[in-house]
N, C-alpha and C positions, 0 to 999 in steps of 0.2 A: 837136380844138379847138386852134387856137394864135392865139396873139397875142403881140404885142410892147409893152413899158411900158417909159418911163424916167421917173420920177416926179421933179418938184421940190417938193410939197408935200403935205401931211397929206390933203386932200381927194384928191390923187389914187390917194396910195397906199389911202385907205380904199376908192374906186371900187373898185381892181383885187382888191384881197383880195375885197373882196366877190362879185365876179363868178367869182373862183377858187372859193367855198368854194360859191357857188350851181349852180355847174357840177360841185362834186366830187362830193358824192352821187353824182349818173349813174355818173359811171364806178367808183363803191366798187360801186354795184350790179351794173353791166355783170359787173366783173369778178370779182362772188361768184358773178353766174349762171354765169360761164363757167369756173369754177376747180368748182363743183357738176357741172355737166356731165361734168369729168375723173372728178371722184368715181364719177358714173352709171355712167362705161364701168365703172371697177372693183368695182363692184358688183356688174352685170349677170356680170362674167366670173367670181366666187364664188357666183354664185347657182345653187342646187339646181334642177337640170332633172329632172323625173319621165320615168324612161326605160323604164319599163316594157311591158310589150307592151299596147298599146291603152290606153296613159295617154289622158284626157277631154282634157288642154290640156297637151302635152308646150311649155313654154318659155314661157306664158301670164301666168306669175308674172316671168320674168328681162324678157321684151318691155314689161312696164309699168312697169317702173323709171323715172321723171321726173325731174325738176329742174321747180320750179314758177317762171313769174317772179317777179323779184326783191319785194316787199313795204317801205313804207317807212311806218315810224309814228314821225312826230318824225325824231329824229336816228337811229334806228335803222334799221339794212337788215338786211332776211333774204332766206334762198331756203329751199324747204322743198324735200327731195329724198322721194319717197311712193313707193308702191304703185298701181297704178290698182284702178277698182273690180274691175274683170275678175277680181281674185287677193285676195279677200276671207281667204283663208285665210294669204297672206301672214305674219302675227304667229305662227301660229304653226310657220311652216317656218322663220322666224328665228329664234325663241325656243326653238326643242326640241333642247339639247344629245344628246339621246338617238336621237334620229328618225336612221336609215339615207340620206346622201346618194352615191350613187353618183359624181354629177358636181354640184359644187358643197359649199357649207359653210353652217353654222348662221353667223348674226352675217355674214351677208354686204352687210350694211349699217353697221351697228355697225362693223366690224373696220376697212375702209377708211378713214372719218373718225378712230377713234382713231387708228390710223398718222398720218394726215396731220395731224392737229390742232395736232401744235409746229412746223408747219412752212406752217400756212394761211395766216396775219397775212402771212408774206414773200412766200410765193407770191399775196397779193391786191396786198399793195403793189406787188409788181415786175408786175404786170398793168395796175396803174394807171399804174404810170410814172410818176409826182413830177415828175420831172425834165425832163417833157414842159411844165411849167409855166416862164414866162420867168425868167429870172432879175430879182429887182425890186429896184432898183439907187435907194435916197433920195439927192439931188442931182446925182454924177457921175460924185464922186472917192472914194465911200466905196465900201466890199466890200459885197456883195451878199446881200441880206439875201433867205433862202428859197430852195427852187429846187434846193439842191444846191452844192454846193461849187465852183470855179474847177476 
């Protein structure tokens, strides 16, 4: 999306915000699916494969790992990162700090998101890009209000 504004008055400036804040949702969502997606790879690569001789579904559980699309109720966005049905047992090859993983680790869901977690809000915003938004400038000769700094 881009577009350009130089406003002279209150009606106009209320136009552009408006169409900013109508437009932003989208890409908060684009950008949590797509930042869940990274999460995905690192999950799948901590995930317990059963490697044993004539496992039933050797990698059946790591191959369902998802990112579901984005979800919007109100002002809020979600993505939900799941299991598929295929790996019903799923809960508790995460859950059993005691269970033998040869390849892969317990919390291999859990552990990724808490790593990332002080660091998700920047990695969503620098996805969105702010600054992709014009600079919106009231009269001519004032500084630029939004957008990012000069």
């Amino acid at each position: 999306m881009k577009f350009k504004a130089k406003m002279f008055g209150a009606k106009s400036m209320i136009a552009t915000l408006k169409e900013i804040t109508n437009k932003f949702p989208d890409d908060v969502a684009k950008a949590l699916y797509q930042e869940a997606n990274i999460e995905v790879v690192e999950m799948k690569r901590r995930c317990p494969v059963d490697t044993t001789a004539n496992a039933p579904h050797p990698g059946n559980l790591r191959a369902s790992i998802h990112a579901e699309l984005p979800e919007r109720e109100g002002r809020n966005i979600s993505v939900t990162v799941a299991t598929g049905k295929q790996a019903p047992y799923a809960v508790y090859v995460h859950e059993d700090p005691d269970a033998f993983h040869p390849v892969g680790e317990w919390k291999f869901m859990e552990g990724p998101l808490k790593e990332s977690a002080p660091h998700m809000n920047a990695r969503i915003a620098a996805r969105v890009n702010l600054n992709k938004y014009p600079k919106i400038t009231v009269g001519g000769d004032e500084p630029p209000v939004g957008g990012g700094a000069e």
